[in-house]
Structure formats: structure tokens, C-alpha cells
NUVODREN-512305 format. One record per residue: residue number from 0; residue in three letters; x, y, z of N, C-alpha, C, O in turn. Coordinates in steps of 0.2 Angstrom, whole numbers, plus 5000, padded with zeros to 4 digits. Example, Ala and Ser with C-alpha at 12.3 -4.5 7.8 and 13.67 -1.06 7.14 Angstrom:
2
0 | ALA | 5066 | 4972 | 5039 | 5062 | 4978 | 5039 | 5066 | 4984 | 5039 | 5071 | 4983 | 5042
1 | SER | 5064 | 4989 | 5035 | 5068 | 4995 | 5036 | 5064 | 5000 | 5039 | 5067 | 5006 | 5040
***
This chain:
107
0 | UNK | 4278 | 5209 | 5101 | 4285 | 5209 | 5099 | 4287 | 5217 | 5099 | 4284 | 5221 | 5097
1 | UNK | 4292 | 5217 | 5101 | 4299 | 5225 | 5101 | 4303 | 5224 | 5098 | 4306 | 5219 | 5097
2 | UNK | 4303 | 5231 | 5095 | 4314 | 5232 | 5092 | 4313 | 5236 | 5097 | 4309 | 5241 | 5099
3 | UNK | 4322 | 5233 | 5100 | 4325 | 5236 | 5103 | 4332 | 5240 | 5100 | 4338 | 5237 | 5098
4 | UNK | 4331 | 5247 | 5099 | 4338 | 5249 | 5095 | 4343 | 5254 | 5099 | 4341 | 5259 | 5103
5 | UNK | 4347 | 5252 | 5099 | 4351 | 5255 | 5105 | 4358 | 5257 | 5103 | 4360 | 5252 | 5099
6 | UNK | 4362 | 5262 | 5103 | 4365 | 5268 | 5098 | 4372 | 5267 | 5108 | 4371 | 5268 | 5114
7 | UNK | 4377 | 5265 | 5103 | 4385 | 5264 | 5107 | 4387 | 5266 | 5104 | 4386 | 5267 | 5098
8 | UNK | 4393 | 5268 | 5112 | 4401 | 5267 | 5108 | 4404 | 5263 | 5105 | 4404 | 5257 | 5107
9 | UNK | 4408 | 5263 | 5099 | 4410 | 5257 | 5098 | 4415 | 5254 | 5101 | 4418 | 5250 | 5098
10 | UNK | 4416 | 5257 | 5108 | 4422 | 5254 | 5112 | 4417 | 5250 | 5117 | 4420 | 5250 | 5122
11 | UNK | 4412 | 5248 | 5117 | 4407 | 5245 | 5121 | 4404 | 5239 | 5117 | 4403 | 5233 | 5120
12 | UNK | 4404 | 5241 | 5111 | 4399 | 5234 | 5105 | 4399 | 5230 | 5106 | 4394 | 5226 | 5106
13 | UNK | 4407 | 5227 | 5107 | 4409 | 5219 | 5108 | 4405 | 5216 | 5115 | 4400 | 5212 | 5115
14 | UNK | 4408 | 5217 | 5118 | 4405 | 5216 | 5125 | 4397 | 5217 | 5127 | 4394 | 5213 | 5131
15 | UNK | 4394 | 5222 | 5123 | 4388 | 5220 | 5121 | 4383 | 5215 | 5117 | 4379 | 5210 | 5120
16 | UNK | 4384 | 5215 | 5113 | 4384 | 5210 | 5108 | 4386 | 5202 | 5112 | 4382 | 5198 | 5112
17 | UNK | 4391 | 5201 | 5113 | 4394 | 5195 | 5116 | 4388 | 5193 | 5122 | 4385 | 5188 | 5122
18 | UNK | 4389 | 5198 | 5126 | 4384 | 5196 | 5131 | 4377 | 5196 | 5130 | 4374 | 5193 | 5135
19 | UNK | 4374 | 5199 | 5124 | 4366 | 5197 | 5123 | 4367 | 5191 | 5119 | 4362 | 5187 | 5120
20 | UNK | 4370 | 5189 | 5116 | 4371 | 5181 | 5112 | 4372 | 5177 | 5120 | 4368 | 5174 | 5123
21 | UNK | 4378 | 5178 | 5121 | 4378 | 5173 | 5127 | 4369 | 5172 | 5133 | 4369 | 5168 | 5137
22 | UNK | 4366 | 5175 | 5132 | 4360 | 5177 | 5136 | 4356 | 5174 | 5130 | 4350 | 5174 | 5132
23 | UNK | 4357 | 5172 | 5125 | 4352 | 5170 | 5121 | 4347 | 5173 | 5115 | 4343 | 5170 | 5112
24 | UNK | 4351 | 5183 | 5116 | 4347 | 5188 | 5112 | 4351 | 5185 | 5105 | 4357 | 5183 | 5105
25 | UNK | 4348 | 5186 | 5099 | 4350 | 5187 | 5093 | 4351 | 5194 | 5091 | 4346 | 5198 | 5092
26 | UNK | 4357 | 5198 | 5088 | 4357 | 5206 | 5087 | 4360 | 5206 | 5081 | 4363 | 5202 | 5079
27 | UNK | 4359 | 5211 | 5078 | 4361 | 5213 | 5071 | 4362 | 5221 | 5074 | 4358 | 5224 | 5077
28 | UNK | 4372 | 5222 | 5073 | 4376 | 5226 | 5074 | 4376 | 5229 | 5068 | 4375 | 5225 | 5063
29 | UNK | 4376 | 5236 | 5067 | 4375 | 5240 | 5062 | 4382 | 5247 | 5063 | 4383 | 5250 | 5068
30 | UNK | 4386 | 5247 | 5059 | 4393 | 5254 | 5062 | 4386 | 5258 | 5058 | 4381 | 5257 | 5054
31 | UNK | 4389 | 5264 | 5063 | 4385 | 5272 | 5064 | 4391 | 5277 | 5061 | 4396 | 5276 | 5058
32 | UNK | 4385 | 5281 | 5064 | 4390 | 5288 | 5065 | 4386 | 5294 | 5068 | 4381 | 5297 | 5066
33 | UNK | 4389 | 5295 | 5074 | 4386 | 5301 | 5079 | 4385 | 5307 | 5076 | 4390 | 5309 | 5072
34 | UNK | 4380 | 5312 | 5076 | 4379 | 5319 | 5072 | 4384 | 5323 | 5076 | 4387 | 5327 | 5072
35 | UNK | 4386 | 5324 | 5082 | 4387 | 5330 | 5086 | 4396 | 5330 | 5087 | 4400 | 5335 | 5087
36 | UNK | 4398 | 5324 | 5087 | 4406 | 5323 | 5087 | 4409 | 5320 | 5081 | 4415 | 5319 | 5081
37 | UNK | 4405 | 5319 | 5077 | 4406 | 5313 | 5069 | 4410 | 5305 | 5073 | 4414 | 5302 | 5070
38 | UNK | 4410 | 5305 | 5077 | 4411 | 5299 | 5080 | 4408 | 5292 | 5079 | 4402 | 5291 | 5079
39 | UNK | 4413 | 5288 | 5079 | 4412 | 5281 | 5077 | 4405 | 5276 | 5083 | 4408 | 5273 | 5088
40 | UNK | 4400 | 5275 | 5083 | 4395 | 5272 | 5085 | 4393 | 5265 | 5081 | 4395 | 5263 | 5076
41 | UNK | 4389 | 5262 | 5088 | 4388 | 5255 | 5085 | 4380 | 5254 | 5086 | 4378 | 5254 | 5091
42 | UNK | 4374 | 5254 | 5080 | 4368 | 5253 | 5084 | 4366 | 5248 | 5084 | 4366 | 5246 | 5078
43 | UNK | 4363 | 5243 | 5088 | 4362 | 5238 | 5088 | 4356 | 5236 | 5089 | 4353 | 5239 | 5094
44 | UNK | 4351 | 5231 | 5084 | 4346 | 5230 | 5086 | 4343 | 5223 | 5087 | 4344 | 5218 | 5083
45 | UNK | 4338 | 5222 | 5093 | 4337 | 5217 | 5092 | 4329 | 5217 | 5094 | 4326 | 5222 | 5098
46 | UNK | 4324 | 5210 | 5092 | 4319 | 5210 | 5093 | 4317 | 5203 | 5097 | 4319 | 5198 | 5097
47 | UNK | 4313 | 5208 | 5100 | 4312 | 5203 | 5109 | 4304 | 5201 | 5112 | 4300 | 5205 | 5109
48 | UNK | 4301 | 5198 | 5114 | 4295 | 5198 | 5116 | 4297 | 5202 | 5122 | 4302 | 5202 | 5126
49 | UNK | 4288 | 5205 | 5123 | 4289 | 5210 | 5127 | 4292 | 5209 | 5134 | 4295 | 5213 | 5136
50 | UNK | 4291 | 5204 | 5138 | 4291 | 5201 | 5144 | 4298 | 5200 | 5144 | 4300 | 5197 | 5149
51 | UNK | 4304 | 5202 | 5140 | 4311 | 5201 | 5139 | 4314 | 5208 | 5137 | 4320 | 5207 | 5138
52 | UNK | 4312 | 5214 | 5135 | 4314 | 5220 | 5134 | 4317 | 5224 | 5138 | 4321 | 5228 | 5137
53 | UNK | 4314 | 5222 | 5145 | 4319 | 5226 | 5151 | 4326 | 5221 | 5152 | 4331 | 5223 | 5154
54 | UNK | 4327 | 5213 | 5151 | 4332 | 5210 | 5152 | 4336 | 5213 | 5148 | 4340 | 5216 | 5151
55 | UNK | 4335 | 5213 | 5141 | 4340 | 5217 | 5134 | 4342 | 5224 | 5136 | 4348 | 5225 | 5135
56 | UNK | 4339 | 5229 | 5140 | 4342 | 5234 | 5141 | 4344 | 5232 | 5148 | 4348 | 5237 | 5149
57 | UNK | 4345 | 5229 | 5153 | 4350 | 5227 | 5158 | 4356 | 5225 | 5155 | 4361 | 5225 | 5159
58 | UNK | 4356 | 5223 | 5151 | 4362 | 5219 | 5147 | 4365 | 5225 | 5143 | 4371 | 5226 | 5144
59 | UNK | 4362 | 5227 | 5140 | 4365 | 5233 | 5140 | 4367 | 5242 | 5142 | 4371 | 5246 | 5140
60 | UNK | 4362 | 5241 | 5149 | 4368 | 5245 | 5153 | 4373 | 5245 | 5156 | 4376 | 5250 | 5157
61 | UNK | 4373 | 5237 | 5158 | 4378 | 5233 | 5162 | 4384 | 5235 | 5157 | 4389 | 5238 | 5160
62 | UNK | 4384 | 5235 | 5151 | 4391 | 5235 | 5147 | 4392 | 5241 | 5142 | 4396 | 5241 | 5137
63 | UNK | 4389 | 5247 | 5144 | 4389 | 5254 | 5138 | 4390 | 5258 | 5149 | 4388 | 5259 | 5154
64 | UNK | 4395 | 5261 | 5145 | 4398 | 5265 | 5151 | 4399 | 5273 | 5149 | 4402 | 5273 | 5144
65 | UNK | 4397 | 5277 | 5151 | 4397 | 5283 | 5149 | 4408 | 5285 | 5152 | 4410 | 5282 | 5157
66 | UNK | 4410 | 5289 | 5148 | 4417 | 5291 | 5150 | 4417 | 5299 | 5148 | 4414 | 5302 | 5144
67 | UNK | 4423 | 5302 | 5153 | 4424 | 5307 | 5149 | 4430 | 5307 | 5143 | 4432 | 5301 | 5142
68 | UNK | 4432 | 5311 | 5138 | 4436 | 5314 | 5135 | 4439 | 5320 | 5133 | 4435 | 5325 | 5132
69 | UNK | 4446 | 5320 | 5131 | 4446 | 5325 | 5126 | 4447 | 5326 | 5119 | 4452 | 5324 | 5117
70 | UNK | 4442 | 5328 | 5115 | 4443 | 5332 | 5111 | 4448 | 5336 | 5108 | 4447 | 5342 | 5110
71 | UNK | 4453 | 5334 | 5104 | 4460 | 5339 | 5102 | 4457 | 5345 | 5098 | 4452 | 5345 | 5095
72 | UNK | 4462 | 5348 | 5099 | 4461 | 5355 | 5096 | 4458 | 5354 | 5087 | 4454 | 5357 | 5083
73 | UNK | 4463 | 5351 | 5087 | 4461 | 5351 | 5077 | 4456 | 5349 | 5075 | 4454 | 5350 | 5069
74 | UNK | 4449 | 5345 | 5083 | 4444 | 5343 | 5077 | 4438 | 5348 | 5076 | 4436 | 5350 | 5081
75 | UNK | 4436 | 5349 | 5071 | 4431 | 5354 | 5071 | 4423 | 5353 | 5074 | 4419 | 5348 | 5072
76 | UNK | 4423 | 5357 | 5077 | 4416 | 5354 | 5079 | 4410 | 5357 | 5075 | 4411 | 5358 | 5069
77 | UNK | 4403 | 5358 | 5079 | 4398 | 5361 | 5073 | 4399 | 5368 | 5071 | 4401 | 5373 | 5075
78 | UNK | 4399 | 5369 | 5062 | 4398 | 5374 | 5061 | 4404 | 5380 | 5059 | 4405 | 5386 | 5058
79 | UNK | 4410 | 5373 | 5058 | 4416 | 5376 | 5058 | 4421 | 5379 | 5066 | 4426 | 5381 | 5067
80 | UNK | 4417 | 5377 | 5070 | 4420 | 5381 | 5075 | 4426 | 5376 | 5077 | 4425 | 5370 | 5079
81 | UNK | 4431 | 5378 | 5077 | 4440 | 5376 | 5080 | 4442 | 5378 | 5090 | 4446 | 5382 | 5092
82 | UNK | 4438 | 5374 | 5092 | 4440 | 5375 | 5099 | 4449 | 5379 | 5101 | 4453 | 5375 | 5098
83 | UNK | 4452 | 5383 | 5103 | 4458 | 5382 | 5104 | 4461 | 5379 | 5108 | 4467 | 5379 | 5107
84 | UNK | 4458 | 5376 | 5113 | 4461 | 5372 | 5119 | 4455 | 5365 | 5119 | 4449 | 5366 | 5118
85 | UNK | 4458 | 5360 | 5120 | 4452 | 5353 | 5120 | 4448 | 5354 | 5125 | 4449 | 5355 | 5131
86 | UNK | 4443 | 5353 | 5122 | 4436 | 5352 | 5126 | 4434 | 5343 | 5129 | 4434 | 5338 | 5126
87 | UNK | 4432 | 5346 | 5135 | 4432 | 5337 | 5138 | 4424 | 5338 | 5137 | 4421 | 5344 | 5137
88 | UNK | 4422 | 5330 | 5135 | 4415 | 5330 | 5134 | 4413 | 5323 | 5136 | 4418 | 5319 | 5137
89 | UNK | 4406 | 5320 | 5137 | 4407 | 5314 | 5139 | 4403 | 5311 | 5133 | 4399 | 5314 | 5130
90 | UNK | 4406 | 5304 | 5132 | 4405 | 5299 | 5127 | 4403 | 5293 | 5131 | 4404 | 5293 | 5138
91 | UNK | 4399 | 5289 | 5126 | 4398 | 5281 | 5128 | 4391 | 5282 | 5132 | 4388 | 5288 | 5131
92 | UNK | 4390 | 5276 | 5137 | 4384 | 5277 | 5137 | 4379 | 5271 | 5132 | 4381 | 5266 | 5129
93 | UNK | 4370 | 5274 | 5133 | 4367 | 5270 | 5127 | 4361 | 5275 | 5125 | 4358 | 5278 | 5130
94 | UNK | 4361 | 5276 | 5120 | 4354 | 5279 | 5119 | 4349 | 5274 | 5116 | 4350 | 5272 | 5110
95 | UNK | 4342 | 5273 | 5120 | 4339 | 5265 | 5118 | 4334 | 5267 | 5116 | 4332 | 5272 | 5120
96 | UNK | 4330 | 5264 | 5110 | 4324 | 5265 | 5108 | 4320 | 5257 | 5107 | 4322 | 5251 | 5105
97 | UNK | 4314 | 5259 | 5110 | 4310 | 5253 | 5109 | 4302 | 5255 | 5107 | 4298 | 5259 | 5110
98 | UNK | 4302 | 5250 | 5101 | 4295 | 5251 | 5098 | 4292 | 5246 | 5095 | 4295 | 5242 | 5091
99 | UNK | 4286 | 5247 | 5095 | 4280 | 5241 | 5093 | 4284 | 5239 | 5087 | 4287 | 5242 | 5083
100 | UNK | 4282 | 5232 | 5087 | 4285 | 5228 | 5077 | 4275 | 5225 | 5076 | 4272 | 5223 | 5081
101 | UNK | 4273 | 5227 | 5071 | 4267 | 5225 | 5069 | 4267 | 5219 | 5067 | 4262 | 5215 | 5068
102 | UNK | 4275 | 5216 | 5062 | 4274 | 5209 | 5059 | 4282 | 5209 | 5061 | 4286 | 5214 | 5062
103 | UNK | 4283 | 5203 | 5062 | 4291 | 5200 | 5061 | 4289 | 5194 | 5057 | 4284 | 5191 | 5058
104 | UNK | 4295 | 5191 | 5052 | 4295 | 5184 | 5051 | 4303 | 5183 | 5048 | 4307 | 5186 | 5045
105 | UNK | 4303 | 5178 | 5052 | 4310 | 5175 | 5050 | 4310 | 5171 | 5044 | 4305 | 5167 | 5043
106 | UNK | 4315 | 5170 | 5039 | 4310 | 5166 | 5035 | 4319 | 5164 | 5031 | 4320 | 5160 | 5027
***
């Protein structure tokens, strides 16, 4: 058995989620919060036997799209620093973690 935990946009979530249920994955959506932009993420996890953990990360790279942005002047990034001019950076995407489960029980 794997957890599969995987860290979106949360302009991505829906479409995630919808489509690992429609595929038959069951997932538990969790709201985040990214360290680097204080930006709104969705981490999503779910647990698969192993012989299904590459289909779950197909499914969800099929629907987490990296994008660029800008970042307005007002927001503070690390450490206090006030860009003067917006900085484009890219968001979205998936950041995926997968790791051994010793016990699961549904109960």
C-alpha cells in the first residue's frame, strides 16, 4: 500500500479530484499554504496499491498545469523584500510524494 500526497494549485484541485473519483481513486483534499509565495494550494492525498500509483500520478499530471504569473508590486516576498516592478514567476504544476503505509484500515 502508498500514500500518494500531491501539493497544487488550487486553480487545478477541482479537476483533479473529479477526475481521480471518476477513475475510481478515493482522495481527501486538504487547503494548504505554499511557504515561498504564501499562496493558496490544495494537497491532496490518496492511498493506492502499488500497481495503481503511476495511474494516480498520470491523472494528476494530465490536470495540474504549470503557468506563469505576475506577482504585483505590493506583495512582500521573503524577508520583507518589496519588489518595485512585478516579478513573473511560475505556479501550478504538482509537487508528488509517495510513501510506504505499514497499516491502513478503513473502519
Amino acid at each position: 500500500m502508498k500514500l500518494i500526497l500531491a501539493i497544487i494549485n488550487r486553480d487545478d484541485a477541482n479537476a483533479v479530484t473529479q477526475s481521480l473519483t471518476k477513475a475510481g481513486f478515493s482522495s481527501t483534499k486538504l487547503s494548504t499554504t505554499g511557504g515561498f509565495l504564501m499562496a493558496g494550494n490544495v494537497t491532496i492525498l490518496v492511498g493506492v496499491d502499488e500497481e495503481k500509483v503511476q495511474s494516480v500520478i498520470d491523472i494528476i499530471k494530465e490536470h495540474s498545469h504549470s503557468r506563469k504569473e505576475l506577482i504585483p508590486t505590493t506583495t512582500e516576498m521573503s524577508y520583507g523584500y518589496y519588489p518595485s516592478m512585478p516579478v513573473e514567476v511560475l505556479v501550478g504544476g504538482a509537487t508528488i510524494f509517495v510513501v510506504d503505509i505499514e497499516r491502513f484500515e478503513r473502519v
